[in-house]
DSSP file (Angstrom, degrees, kcal/mol; ACC not computed):
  #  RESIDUE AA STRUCTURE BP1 BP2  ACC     N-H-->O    O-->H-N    N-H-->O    O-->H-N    TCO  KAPPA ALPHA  PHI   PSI    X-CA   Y-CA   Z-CA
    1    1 A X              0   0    0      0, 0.0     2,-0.8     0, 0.0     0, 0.0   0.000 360.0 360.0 360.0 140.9    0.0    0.0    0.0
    2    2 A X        -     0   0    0      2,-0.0     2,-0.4    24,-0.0    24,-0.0  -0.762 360.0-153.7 -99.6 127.1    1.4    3.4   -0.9
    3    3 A X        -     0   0    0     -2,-0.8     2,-0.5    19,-0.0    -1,-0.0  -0.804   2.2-159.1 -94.4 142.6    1.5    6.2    1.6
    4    4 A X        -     0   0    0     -2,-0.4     3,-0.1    42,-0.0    15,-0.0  -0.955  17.4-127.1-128.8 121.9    1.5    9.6    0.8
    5    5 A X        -     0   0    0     -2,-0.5     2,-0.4     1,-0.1    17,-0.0  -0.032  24.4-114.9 -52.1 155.5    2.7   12.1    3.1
    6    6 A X        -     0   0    0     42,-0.0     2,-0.3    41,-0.0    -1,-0.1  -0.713  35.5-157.5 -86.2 153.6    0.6   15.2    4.1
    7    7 A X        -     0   0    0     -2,-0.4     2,-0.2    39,-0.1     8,-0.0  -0.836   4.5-127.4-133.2 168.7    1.9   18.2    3.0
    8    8 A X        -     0   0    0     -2,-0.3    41,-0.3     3,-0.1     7,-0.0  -0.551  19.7-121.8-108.9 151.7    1.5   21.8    4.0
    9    9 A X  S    S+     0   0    0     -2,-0.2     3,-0.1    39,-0.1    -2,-0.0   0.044  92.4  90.8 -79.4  12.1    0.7   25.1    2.3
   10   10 A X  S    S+     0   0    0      1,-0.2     2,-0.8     2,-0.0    -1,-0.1   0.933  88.0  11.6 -81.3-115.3    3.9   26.3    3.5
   11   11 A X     >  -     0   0    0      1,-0.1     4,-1.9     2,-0.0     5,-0.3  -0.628  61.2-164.0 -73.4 100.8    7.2   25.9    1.3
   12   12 A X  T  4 S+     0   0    0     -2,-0.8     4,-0.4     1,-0.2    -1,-0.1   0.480  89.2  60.3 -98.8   5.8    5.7   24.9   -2.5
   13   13 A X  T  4 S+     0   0    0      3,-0.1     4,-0.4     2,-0.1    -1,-0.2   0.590 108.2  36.1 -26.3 -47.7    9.3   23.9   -3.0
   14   14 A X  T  > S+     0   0    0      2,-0.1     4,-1.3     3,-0.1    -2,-0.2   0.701 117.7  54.4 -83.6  -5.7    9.5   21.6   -0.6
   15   15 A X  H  X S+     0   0    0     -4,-1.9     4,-5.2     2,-0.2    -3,-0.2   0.921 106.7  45.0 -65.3 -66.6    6.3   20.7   -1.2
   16   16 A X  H  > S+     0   0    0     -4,-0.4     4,-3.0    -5,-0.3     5,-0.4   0.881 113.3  59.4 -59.7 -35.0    6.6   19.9   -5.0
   17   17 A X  H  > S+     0   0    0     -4,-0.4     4,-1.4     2,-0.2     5,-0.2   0.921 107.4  47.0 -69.5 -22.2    9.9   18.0   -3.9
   18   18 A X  H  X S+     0   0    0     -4,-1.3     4,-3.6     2,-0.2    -2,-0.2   0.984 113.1  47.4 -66.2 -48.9    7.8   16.1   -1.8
   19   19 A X  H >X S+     0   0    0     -4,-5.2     4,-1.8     1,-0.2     3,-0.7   0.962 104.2  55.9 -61.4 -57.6    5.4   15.4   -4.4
   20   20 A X  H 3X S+     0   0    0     -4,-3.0     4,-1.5     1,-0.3    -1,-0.2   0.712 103.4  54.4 -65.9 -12.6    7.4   14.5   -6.9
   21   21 A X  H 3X S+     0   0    0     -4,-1.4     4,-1.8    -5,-0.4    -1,-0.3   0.885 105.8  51.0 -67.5 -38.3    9.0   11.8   -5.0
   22   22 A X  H XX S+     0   0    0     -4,-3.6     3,-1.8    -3,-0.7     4,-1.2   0.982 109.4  51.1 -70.1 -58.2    6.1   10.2   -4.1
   23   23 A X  H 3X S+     0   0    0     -4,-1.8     4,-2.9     1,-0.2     3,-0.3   0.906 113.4  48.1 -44.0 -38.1    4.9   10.3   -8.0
   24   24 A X  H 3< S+     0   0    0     -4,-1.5    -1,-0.2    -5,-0.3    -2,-0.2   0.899 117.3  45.0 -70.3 -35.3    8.6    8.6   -8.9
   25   25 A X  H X< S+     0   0    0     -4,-1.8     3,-0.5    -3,-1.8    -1,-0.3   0.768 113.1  49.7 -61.1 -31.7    7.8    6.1   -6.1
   26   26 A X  H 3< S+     0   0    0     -4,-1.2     2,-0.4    -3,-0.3    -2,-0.2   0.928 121.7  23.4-107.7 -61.4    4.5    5.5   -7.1
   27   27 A X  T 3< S+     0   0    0     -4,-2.9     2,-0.6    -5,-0.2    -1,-0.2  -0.284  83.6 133.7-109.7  47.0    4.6    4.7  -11.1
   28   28 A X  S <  S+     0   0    0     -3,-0.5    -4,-0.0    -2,-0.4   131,-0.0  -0.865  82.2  13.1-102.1 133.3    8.5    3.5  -11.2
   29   29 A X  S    S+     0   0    0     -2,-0.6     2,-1.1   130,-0.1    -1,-0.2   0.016 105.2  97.9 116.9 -42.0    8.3    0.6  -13.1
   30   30 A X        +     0   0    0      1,-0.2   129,-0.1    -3,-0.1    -1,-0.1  -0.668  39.9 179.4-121.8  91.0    5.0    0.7  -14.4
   31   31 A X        +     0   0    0     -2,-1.1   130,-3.2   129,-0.1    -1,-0.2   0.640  43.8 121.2 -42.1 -39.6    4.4    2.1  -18.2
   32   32 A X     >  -     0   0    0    128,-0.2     4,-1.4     1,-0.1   130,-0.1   0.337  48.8-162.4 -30.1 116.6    0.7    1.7  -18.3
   33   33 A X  H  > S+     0   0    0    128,-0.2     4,-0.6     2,-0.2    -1,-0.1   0.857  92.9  48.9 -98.6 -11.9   -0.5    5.7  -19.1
   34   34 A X  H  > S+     0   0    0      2,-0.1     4,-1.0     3,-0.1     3,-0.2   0.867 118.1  44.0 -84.4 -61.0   -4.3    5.1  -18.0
   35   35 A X  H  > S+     0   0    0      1,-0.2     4,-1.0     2,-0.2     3,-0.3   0.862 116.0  47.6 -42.3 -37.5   -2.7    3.4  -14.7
   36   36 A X  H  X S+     0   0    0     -4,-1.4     4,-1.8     1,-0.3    -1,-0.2   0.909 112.2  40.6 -77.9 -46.4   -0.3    5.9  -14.3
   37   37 A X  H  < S+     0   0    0     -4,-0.6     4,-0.3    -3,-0.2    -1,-0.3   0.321 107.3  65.4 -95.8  15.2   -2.2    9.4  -14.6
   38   38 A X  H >X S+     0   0    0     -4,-1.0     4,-1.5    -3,-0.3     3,-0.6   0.615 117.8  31.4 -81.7 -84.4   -5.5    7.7  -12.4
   39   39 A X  H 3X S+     0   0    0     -4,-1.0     4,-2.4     1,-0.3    -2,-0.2   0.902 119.7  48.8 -48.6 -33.2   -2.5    7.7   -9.4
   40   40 A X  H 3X S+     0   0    0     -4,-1.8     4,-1.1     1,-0.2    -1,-0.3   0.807 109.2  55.6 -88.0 -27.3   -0.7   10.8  -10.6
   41   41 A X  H <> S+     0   0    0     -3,-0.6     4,-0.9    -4,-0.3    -1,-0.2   0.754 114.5  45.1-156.7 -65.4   -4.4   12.4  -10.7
   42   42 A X  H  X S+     0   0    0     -4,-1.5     4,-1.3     2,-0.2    -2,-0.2   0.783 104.4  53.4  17.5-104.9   -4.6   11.3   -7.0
   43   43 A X  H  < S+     0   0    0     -4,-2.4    -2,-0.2    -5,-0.4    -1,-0.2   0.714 110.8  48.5 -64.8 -42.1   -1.8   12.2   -5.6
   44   44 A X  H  X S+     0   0    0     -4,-1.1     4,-0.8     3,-0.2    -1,-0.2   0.643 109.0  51.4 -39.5 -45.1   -2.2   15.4   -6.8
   45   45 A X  H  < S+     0   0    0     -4,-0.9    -2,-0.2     1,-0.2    -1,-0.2   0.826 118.1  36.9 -88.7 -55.8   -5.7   15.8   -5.6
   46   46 A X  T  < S+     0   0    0     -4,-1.3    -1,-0.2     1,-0.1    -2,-0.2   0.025 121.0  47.6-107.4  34.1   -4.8   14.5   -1.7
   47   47 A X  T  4 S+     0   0    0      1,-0.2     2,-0.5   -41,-0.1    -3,-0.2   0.351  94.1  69.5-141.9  -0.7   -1.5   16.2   -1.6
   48   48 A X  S  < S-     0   0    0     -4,-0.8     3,-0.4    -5,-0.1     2,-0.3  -0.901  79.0-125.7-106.4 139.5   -1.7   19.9   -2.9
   49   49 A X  S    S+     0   0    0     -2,-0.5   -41,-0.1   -41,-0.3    -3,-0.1  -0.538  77.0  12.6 -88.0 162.7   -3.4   22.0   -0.9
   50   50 A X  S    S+     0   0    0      1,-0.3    87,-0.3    -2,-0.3     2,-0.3   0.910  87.6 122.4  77.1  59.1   -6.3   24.3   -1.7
   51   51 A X        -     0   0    0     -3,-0.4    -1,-0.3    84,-0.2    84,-0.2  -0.870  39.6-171.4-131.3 164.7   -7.2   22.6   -5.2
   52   52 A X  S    S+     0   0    0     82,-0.7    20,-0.6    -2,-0.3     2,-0.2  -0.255  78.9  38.2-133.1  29.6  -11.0   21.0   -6.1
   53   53 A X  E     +AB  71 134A   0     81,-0.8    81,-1.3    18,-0.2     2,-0.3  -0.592  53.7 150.4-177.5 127.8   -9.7   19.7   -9.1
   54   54 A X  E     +AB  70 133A   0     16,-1.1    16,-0.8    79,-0.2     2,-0.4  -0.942  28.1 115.1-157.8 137.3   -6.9   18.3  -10.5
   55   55 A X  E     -AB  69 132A   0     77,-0.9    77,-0.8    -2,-0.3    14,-0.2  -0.998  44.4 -97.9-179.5 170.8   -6.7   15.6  -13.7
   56   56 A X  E     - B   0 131A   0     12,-1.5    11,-0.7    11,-0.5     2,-0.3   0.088  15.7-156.8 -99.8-163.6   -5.6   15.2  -16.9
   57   57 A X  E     -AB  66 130A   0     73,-0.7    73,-4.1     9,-0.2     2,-0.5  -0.624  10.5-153.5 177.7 145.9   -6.5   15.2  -20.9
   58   58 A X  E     - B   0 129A   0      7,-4.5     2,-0.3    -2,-0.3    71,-0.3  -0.936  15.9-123.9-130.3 142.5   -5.2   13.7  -23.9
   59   59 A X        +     0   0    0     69,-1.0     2,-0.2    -2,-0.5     5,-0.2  -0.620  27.4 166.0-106.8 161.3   -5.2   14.7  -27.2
   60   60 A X        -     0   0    0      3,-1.9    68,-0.0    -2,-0.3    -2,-0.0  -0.983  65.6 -22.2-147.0 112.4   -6.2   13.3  -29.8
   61   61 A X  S    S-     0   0    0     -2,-0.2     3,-0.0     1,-0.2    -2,-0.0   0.938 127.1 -30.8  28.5  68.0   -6.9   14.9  -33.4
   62   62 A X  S    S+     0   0    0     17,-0.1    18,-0.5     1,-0.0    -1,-0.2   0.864 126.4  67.1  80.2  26.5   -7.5   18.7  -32.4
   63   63 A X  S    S-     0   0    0     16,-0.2    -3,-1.9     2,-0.0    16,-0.2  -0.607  72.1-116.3 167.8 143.5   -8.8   18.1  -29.3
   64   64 A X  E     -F   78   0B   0     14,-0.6    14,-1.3    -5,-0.2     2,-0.3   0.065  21.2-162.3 -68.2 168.1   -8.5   17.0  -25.6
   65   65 A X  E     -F   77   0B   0     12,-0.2    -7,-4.5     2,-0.0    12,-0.2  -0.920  25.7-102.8-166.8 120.1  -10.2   14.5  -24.4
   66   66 A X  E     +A   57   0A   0     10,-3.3     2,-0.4    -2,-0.3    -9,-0.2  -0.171  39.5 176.8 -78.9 144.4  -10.7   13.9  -20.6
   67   67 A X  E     -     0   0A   0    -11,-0.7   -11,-0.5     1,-0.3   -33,-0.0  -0.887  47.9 -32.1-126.2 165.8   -8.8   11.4  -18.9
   68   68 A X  E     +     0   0A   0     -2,-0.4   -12,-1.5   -13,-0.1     2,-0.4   0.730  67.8 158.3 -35.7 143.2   -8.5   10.3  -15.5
   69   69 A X  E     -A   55   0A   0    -14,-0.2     2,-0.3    -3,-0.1   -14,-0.2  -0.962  37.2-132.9-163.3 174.2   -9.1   13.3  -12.9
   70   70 A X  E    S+A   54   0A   0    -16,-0.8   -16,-1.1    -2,-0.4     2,-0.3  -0.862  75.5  53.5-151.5 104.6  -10.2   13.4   -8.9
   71   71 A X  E    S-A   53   0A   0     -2,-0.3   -18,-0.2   -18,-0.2     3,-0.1  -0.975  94.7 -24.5 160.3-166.2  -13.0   16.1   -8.6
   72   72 A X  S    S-     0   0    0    -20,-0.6    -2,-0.1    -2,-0.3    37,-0.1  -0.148  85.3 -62.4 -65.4 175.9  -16.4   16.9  -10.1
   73   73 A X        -     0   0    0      1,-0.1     2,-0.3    -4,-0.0    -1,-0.1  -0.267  58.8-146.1 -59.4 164.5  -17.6   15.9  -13.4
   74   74 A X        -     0   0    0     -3,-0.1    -1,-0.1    36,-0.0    34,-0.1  -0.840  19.9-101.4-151.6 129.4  -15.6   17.4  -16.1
   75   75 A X        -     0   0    0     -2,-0.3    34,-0.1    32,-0.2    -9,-0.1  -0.424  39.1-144.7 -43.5 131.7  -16.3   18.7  -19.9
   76   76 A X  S    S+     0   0    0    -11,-0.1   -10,-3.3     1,-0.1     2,-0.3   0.919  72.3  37.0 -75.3 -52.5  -15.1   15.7  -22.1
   77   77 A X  E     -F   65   0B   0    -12,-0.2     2,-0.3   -20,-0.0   -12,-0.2  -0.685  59.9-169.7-116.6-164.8  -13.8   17.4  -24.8
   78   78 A X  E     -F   64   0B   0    -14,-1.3   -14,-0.6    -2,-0.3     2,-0.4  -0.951  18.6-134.3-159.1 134.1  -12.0   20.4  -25.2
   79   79 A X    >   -     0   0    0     -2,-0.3     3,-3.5   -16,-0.2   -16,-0.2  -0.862  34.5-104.1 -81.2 117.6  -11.1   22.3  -28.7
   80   80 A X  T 3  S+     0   0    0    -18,-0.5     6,-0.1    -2,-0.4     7,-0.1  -0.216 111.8  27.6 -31.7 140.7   -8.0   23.5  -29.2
   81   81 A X  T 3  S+     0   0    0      1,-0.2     2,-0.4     4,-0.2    -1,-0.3   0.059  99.0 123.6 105.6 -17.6   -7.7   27.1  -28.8
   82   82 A X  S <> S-     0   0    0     -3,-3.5     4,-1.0     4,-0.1     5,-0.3  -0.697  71.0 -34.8 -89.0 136.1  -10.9   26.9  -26.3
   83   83 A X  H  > S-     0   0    0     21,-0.4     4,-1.0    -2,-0.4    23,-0.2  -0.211 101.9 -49.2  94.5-136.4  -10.9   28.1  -22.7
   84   84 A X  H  > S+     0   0    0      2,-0.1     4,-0.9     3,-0.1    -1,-0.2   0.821 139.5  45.6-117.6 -24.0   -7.8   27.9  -20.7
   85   85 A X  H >> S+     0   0    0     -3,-0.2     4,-1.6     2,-0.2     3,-0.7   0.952 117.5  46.2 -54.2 -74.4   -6.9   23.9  -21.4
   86   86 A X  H >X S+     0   0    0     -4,-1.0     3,-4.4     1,-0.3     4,-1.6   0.897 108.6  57.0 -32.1 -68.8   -7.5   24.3  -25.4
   87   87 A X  H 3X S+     0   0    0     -4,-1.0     4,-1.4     1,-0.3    -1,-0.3   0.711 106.1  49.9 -39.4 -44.8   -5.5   27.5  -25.0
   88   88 A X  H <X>S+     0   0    0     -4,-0.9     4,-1.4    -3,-0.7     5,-1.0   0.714 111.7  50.3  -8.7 -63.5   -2.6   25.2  -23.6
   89   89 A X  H X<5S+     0   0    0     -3,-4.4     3,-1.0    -4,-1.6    -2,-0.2   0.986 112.8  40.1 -63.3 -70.5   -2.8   23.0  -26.3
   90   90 A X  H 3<5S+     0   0    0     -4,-1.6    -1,-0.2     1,-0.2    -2,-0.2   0.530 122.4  37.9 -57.4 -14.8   -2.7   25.2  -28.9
   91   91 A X  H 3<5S-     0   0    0     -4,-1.4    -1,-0.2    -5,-0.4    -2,-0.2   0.366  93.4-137.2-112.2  -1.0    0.1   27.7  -27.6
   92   92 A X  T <<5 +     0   0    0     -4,-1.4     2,-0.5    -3,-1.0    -3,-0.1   0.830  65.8 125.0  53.7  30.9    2.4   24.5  -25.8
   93   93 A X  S   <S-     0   0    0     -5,-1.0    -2,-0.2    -6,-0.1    -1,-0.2  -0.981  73.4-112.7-136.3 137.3    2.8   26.8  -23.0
   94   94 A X        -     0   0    0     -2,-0.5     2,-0.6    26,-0.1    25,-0.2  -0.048  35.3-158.7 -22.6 121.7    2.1   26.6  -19.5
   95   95 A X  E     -C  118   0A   0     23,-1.3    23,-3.0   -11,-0.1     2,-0.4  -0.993  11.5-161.9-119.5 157.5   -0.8   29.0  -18.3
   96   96 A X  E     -C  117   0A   0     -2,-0.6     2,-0.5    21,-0.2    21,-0.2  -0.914   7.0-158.3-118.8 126.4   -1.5   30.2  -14.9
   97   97 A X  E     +C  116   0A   0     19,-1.0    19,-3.4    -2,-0.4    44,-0.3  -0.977  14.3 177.0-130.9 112.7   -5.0   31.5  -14.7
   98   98 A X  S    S+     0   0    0     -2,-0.5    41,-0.8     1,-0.4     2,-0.4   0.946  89.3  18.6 -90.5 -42.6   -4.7   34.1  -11.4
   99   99 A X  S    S-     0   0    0     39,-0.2     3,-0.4    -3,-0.1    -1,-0.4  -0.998  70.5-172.7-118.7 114.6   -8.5   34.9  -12.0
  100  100 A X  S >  S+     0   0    0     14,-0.7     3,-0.7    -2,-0.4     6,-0.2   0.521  87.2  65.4-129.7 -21.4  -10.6   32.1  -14.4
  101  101 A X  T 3  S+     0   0    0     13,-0.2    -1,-0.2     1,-0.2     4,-0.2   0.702 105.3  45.3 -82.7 -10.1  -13.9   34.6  -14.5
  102  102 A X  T 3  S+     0   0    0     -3,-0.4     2,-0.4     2,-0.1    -1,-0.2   0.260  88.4 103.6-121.3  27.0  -11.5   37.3  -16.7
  103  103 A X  S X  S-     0   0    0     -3,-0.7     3,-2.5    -6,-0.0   -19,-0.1  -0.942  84.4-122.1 -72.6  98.5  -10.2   34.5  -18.9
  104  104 A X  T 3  S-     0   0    0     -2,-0.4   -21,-0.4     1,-0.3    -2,-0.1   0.059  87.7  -1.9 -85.1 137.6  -12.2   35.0  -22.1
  105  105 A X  T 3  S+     0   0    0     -4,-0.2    -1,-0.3   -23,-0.1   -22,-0.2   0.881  87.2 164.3  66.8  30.5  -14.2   32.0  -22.9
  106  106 A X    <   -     0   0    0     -3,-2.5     2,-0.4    -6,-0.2   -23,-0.1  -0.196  32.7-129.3 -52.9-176.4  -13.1   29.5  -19.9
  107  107 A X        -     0   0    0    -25,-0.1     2,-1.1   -32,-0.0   -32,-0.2  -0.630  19.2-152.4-146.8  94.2  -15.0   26.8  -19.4
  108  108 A X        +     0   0    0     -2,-0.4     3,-0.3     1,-0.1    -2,-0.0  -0.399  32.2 155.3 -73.9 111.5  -16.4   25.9  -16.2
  109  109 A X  S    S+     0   0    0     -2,-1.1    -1,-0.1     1,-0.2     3,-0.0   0.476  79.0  41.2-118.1  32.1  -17.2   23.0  -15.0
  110  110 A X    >   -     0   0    0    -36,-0.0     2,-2.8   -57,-0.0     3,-0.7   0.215  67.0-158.9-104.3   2.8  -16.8   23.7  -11.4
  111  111 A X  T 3  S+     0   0    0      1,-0.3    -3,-0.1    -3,-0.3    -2,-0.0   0.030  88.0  60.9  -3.5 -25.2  -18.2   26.9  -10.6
  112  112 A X  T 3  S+     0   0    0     -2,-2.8    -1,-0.3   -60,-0.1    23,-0.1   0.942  77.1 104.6 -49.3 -69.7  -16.2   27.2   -7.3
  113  113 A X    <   +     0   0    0     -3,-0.7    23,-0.3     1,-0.1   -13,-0.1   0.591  43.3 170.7  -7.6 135.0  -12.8   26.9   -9.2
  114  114 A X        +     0   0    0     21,-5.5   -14,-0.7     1,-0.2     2,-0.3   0.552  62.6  19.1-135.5  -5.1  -11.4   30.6   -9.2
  115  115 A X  E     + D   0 135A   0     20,-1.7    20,-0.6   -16,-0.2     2,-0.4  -0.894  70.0 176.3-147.5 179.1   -8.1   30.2  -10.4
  116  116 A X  E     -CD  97 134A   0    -19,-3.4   -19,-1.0    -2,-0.3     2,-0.7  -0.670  18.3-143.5 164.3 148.9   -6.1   27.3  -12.5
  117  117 A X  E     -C   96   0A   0     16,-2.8     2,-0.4    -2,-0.4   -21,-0.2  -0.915   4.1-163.0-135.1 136.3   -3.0   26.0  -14.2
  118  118 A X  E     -C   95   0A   0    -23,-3.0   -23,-1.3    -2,-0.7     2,-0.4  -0.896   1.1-168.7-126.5 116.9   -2.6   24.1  -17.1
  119  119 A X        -     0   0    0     -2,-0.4    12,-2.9   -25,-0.2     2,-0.4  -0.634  27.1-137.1-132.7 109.2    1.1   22.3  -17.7
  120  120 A X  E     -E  130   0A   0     -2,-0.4     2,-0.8    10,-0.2    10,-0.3  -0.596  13.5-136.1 -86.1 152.3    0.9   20.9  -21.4
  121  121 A X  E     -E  129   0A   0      8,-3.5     7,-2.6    -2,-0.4     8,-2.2  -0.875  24.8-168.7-122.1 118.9    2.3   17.6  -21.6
  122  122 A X  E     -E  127   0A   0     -2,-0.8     2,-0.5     5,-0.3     5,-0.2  -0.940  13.6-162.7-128.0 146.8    4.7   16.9  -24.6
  123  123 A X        -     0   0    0      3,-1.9     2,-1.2    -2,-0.4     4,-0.1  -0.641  62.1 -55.0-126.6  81.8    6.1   14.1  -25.8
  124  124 A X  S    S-     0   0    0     -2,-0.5    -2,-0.0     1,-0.2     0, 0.0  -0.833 127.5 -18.2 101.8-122.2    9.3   14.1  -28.3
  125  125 A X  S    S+     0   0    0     -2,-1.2     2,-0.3     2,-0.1    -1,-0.2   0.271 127.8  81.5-109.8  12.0    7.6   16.7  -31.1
  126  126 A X  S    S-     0   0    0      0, 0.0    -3,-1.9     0, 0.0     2,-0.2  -0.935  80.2-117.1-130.2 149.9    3.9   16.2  -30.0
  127  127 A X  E     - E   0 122A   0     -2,-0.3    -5,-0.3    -5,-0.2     3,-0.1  -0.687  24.1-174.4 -79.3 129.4    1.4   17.4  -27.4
  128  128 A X  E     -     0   0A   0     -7,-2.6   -69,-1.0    -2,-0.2     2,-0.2   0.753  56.6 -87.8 -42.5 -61.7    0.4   14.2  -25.3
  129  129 A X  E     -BE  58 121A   0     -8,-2.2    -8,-3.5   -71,-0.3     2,-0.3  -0.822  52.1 -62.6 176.8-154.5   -2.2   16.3  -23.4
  130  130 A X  E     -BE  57 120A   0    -73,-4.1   -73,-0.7   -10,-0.3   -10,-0.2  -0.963  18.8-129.9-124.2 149.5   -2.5   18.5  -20.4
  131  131 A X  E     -B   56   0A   0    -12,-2.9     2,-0.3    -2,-0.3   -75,-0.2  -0.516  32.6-171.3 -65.3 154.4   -2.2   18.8  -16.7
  132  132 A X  E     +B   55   0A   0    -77,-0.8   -77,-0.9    -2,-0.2   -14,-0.1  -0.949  13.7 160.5-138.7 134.4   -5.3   20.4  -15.5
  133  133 A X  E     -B   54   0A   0     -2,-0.3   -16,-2.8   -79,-0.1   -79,-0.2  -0.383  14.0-168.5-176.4 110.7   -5.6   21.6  -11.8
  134  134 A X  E     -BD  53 116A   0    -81,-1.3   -81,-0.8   -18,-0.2   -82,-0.7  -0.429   4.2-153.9-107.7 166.3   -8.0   24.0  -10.6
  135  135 A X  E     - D   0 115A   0    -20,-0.6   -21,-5.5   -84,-0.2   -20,-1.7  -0.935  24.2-135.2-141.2 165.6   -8.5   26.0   -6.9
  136  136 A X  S    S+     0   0    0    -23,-0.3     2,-0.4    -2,-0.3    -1,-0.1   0.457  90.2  72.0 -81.9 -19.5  -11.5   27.6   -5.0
  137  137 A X  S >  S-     0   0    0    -87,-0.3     3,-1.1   -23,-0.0   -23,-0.1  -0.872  86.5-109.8-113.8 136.1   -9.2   30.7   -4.4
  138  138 A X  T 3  S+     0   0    0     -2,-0.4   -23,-0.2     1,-0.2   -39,-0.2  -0.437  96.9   5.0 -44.8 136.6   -8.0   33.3   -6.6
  139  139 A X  T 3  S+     0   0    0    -41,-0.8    -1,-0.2   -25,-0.2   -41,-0.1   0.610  75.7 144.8  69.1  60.7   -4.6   33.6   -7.6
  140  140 A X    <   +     0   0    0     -3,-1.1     2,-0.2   -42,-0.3    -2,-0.1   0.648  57.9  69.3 -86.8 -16.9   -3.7   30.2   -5.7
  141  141 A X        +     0   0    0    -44,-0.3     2,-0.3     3,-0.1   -25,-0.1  -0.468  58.8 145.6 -97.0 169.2   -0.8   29.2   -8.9
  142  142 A X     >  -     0   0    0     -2,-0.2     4,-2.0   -44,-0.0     5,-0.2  -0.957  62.2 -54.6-152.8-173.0    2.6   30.8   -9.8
  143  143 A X  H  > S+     0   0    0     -2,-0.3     4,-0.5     2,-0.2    -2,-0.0   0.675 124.6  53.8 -43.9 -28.5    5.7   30.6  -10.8
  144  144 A X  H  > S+     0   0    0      2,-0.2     4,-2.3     1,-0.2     5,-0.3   0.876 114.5  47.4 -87.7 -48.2    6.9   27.8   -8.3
  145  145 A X  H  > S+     0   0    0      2,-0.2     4,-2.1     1,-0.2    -2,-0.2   0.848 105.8  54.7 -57.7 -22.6    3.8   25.6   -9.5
  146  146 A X  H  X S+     0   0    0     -4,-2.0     4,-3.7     1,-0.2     5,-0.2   0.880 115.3  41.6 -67.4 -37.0    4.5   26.2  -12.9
  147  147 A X  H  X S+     0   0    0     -4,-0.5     4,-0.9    -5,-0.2    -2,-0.2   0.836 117.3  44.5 -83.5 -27.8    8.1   24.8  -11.9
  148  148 A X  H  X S+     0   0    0     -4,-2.3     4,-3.0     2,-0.2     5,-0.2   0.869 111.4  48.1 -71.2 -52.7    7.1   21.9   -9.8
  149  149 A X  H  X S+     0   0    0     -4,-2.1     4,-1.6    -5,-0.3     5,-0.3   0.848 109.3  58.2 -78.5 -22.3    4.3   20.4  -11.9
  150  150 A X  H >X S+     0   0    0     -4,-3.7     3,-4.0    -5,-0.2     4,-1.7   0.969 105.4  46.5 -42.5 -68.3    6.7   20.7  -14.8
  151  151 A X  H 3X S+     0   0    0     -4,-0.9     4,-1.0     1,-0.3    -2,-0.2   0.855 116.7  54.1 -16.6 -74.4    9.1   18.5  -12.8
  152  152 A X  H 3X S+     0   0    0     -4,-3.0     4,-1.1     1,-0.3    -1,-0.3   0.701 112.3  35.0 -37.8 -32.7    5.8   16.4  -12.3
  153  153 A X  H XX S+     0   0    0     -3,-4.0     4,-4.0    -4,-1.6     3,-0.5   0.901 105.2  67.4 -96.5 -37.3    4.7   15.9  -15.6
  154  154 A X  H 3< S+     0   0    0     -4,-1.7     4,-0.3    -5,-0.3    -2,-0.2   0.580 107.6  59.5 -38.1 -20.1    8.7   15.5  -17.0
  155  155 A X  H 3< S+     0   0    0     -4,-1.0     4,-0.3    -5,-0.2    -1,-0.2   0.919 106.8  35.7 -39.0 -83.8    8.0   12.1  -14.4
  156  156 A X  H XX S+     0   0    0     -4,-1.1     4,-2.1    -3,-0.5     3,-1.4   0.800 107.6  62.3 -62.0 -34.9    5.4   10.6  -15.9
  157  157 A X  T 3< S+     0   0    0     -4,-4.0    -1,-0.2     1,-0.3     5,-0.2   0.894 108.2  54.1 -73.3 -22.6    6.4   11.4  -19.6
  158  158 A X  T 34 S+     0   0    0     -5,-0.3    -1,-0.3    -4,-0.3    -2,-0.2   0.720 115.8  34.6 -99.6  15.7    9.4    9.3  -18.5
  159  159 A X  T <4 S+     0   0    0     -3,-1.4     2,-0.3    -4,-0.3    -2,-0.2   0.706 100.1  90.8 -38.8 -67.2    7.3    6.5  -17.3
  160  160 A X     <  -     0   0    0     -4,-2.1     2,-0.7  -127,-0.1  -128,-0.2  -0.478  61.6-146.7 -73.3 120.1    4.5    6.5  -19.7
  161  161 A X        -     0   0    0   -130,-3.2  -128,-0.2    -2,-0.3    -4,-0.1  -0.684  30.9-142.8 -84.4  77.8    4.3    4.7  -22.6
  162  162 A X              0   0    0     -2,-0.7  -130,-0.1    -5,-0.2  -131,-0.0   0.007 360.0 360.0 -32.7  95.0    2.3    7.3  -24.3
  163  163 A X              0   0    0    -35,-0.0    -1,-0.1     0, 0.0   -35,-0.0   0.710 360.0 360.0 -55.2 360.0   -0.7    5.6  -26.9
């Protein structure tokens, strides 16, 4: 059985170091990319604090497509170019969303969520997907999440045997 420390709102350096040790403990070994992001999805979910939502999507011909996640129900797909995931997709860059209501066209499908970051997950010369991970408070992401959940997804990708 895996245990996963509790972690603090404190130091999101040590925090993210923490986390990403448990993810490297948790899927070493095991390729499987629906197995992998259902734990990493998780872990994420009972070890950052102040999030209601945190999962994944993988694309697939010009749009995302939800994939394992820990939170309420979820939009399935997602267009490129739409809302603050699409945008992701379509620009391969990280965004950090400090306020999600003065993001033109998000797309909620939490209506708490007030803020969110989305950490595109590439593989080689292709988008895999996204990170997704939403919070109840305004301007709950930064720079040091941007830098941690890279770390985080940079994990998996070497893990995953990508379909």
């Amino acid at each position: 059985m895996f245990e996963a420390p509790i972690l603090s709102a404190g130091d999101k350096r040590e925090t993210y170091k923490e986390l990403n040790t448990c993810l490297s403990g948790l899927i070493d070994g095991e390729p499987d990319w629906l197995a992998n992001l259902a734990n990493a999805a998780a872990l994420l979910y009972q070890l950052l604090p102040d999030i209601n939502w945190a999962g994944f999507y993988r694309y697939r011909s010009g749009e995302l497509i939800l994939g394992p996640f820990q939170g309420k129900p979820a939009c399935v797909r997602i267009s490129e170019g739409k809302g603050v995931c699409g945008t992701a997709a379509a620009t391969w860059e990280i965004q950090i969303v400090e306020d999600v209501g003065r993001f033109p066209g998000h797309i909620a499908c939490d209506t708490a969520s007030r803020s969110e970051i989305v950490v595109p997950i590439r593989k080689g010369d292709r988008l895999a997907g996204v990170l997704d991970i939403d919070s109840p408070s305004k301007c709950r992401f930064d720079r040091l999440d941007a830098e941690g959940l890279t770390e985080f997804v940079e994990i998996l990708n070497r893990s995953i045997d990508w379909p």
